[in-house]
N, CA, C and O of each residue as an XYZ file, in Angstrom:
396
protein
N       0.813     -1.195      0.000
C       0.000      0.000      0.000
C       0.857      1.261      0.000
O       0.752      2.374     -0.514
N       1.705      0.678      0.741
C       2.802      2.553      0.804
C       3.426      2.894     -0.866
O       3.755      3.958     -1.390
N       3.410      1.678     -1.312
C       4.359      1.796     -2.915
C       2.812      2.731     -4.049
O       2.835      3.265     -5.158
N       2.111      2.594     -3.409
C       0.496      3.014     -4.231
C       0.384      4.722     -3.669
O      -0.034      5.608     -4.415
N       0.684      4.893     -2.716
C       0.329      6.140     -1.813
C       1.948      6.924     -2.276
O       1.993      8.148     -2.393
N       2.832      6.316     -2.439
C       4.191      7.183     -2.779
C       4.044      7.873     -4.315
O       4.223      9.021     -4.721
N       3.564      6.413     -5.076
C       3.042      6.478     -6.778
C       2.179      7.631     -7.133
O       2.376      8.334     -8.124
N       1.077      7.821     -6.162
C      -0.370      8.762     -5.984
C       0.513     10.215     -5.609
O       0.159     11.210     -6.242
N       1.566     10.370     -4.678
C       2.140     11.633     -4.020
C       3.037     12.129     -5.242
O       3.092     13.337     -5.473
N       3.641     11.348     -5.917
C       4.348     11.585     -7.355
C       4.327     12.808     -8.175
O       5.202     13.407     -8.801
N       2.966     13.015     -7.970
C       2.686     13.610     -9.145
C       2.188     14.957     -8.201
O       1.458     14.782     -7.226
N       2.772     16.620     -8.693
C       2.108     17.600     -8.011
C       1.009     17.929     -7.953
O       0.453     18.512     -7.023
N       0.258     17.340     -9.679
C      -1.544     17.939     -9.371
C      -2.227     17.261     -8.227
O      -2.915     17.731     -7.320
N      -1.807     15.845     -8.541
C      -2.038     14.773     -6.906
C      -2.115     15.110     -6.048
O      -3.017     14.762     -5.287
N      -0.906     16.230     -5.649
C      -0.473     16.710     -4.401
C      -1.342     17.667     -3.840
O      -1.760     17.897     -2.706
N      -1.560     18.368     -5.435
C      -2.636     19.797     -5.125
C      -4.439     19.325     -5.181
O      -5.477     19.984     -5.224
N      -4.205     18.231     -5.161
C      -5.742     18.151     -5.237
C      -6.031     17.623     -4.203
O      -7.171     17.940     -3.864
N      -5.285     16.603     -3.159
C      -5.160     16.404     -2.103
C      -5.111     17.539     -1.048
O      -5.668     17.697      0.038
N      -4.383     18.144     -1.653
C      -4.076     19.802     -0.493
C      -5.426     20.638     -0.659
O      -5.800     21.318      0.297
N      -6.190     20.610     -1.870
C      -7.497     21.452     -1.897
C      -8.595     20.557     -1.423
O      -9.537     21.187     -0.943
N      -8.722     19.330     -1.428
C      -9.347     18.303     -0.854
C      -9.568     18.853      0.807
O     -10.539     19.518      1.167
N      -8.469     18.425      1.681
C      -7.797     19.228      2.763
C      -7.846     20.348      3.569
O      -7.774     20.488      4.789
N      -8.014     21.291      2.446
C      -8.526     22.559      2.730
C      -9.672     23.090      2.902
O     -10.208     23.675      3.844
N     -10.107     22.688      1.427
C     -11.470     23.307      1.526
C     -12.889     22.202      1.391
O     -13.961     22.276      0.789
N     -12.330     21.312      2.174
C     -13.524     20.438      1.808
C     -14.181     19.504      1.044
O     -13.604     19.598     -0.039
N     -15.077     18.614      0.930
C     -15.199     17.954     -0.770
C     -15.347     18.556     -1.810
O     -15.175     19.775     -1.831
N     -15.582     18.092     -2.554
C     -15.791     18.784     -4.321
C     -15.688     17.509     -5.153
O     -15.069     16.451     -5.040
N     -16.585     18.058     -6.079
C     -17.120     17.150     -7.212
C     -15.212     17.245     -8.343
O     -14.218     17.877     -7.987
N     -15.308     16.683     -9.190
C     -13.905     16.669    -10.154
C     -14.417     17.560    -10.907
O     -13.398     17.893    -11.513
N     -15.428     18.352    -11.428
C     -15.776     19.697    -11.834
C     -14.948     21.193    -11.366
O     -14.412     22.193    -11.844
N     -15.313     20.470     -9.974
C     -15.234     21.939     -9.050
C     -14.055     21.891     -8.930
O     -13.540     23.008     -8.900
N     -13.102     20.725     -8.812
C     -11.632     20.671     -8.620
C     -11.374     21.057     -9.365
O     -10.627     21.944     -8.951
N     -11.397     21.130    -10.511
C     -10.907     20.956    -11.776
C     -10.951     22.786    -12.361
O     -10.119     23.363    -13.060
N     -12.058     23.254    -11.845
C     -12.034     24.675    -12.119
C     -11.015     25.508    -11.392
O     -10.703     26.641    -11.758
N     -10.433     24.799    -10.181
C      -9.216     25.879     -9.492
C      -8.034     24.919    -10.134
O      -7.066     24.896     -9.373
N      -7.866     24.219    -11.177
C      -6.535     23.517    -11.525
C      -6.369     24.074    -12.952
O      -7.335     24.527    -13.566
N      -5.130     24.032    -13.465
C      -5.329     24.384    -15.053
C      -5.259     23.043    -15.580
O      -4.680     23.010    -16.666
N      -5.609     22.075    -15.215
C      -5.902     20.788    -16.156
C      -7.422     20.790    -16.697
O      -8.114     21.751    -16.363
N      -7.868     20.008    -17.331
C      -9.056     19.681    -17.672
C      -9.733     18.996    -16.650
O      -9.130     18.557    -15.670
N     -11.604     18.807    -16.895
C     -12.022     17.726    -15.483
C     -12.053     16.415    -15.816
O     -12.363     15.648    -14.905
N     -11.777     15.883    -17.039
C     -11.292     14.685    -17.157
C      -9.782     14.388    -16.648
O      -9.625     13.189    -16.418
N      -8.750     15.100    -16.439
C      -7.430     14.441    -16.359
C      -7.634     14.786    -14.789
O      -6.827     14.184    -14.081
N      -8.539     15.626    -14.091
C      -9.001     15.669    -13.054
C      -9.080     14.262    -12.229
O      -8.601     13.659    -11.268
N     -10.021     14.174    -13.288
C     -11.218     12.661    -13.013
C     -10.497     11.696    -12.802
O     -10.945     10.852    -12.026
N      -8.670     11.390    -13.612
C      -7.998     10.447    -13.832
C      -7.230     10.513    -12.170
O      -7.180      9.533    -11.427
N      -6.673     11.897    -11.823
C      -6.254     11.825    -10.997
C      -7.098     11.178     -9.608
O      -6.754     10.197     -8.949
N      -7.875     11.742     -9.470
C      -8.766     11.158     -8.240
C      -8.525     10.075     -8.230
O      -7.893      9.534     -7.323
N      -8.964      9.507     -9.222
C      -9.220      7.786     -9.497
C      -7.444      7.007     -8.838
O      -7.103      6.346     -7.858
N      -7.042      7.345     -9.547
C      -5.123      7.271     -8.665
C      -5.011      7.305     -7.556
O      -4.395      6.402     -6.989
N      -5.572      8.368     -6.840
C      -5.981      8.465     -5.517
C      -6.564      8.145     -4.713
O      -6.085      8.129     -3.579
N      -7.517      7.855     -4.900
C      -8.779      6.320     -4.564
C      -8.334      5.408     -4.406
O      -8.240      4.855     -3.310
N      -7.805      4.858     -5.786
C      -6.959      3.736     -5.606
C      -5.864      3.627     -4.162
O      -5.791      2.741     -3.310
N      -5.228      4.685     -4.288
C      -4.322      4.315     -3.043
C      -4.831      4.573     -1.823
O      -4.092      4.487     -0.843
N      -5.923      4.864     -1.715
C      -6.730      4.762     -0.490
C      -6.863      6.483      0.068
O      -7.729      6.693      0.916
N      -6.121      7.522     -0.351
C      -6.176      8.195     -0.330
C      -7.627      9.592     -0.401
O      -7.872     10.527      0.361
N      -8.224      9.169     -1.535
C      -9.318      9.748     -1.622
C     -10.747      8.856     -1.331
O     -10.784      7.633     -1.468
N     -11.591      9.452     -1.023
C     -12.776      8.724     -1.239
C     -14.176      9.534     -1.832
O     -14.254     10.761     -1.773
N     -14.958      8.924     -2.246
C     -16.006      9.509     -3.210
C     -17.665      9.410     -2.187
O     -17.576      8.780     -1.133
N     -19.068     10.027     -2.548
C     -19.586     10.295     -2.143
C     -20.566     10.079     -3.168
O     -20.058     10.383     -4.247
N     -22.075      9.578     -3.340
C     -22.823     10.373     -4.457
C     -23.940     11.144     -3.320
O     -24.495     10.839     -2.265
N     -23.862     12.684     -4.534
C     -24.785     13.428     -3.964
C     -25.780     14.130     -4.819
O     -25.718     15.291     -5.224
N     -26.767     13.185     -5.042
C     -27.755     13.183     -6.260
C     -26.774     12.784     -7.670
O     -26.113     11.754     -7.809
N     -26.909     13.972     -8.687
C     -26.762     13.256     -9.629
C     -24.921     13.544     -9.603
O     -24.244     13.192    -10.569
N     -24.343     14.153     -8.487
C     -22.916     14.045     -8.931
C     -22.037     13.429     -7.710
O     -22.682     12.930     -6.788
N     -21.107     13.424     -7.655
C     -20.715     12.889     -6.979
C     -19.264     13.548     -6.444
O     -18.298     13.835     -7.151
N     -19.376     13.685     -5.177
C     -17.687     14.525     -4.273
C     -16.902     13.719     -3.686
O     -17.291     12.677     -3.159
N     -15.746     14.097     -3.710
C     -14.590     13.407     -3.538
C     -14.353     14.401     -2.386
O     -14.718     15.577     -2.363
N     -13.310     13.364     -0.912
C     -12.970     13.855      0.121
C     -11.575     12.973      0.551
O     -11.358     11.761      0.531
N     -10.692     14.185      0.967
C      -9.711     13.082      1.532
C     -10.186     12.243      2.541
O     -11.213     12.306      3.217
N      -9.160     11.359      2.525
C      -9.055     10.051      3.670
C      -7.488     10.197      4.023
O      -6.541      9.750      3.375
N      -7.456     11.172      5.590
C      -5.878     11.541      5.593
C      -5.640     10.542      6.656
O      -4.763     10.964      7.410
N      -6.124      9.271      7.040
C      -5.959      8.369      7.275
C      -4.879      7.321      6.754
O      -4.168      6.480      7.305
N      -5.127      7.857      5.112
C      -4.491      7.233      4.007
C      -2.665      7.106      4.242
O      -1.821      6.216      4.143
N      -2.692      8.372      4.554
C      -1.389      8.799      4.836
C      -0.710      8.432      5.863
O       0.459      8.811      5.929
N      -1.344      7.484      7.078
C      -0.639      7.214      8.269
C       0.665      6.144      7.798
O       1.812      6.108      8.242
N       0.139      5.458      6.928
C       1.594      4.685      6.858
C       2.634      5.444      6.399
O       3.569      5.521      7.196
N       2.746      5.938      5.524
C       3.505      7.106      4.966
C       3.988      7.657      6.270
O       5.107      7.312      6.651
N       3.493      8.222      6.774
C       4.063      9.166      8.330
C       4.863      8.146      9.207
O       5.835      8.464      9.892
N       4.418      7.065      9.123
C       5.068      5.963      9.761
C       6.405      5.468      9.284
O       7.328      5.283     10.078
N       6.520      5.240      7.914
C       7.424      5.284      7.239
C       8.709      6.157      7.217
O       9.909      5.929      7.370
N       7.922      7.294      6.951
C       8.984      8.379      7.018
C       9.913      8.801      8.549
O      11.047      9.280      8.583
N       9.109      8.485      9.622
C       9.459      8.467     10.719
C      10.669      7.568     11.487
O      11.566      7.685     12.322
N       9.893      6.371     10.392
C      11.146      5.831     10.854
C      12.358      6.064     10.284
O      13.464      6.090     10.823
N      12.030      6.246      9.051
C      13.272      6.058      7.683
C      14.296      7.432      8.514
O      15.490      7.303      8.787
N      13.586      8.499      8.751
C      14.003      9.827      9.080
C      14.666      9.455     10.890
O      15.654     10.049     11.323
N      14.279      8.923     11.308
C      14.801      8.216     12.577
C      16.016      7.569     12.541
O      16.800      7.988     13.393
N      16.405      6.741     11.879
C      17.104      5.832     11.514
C      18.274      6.994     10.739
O      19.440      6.686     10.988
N      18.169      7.816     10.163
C      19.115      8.445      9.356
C      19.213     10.072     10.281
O      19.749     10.978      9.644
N      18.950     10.253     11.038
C      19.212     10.747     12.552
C      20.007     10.388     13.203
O      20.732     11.296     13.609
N      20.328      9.134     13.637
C      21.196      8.216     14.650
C      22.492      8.291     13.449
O      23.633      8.655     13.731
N      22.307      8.117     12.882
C      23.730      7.707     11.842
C      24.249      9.141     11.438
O      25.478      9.081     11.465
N      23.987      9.941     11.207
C      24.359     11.425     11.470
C      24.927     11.860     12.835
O      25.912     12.544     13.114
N      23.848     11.151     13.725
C      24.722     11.880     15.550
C      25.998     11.063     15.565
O      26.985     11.644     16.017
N      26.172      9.626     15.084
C      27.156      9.069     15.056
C      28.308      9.251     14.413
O      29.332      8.896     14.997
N      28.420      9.911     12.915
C      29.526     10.599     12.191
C      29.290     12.383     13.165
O      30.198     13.167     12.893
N      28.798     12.638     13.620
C      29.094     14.005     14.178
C      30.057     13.554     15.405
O      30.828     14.459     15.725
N      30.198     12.297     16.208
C      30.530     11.951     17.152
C      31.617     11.714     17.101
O      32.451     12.003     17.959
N      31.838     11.041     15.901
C      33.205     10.542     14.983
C      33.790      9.058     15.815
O      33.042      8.664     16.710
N      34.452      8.632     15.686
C      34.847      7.602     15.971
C      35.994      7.245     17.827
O      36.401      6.115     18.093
């Protein structure tokens, strides 16, 4: 799952649609799509990427349907990085220490 959620973070519109997700709430891939300079189909593609990695999730509300993060998605990631960033902490205090 983390190799799907790194794949999904890849890409900056990803990033920014996640971050407007985040911010301001759900939104249909219309409404996203009007604060992005992409189209709402390559919109549409992104979400779907995002979904996939567990990241986003969808809603229907009548005839359309909103997308909302799931920053849940991201705990392994934080976990990950924590450690990875942990681990390469100690090995830094140790060359600062020198031998």
């Amino acid at each position: 799952m983390t190799d799907r959620v790194f794949d999904a973070l890849g890409d900056p519109t990803r990033r920014l649609l996640l971050e407007r997700l985040g911010t301001s709430g759900p939104g249909s891939a219309s409404e996203l799509a009007g604060k992005l300079p992409v189209s709402r189909q390559a919109v549409a593609k992104h979400l779907a990427q995002l979904e996939e990695a567990g990241l986003v999730g969808r809603r229907r509300r009548g005839r359309s349907v909103e997308f909302h993060l799931i920053a849940s998605g991201l705990d392994e990631v934080a976990r990950w990085t924590e450690r990875v960033g942990g681990e390469w902490s100690q090995r830094l205090r140790r060359l600062e220490e020198g031998p």
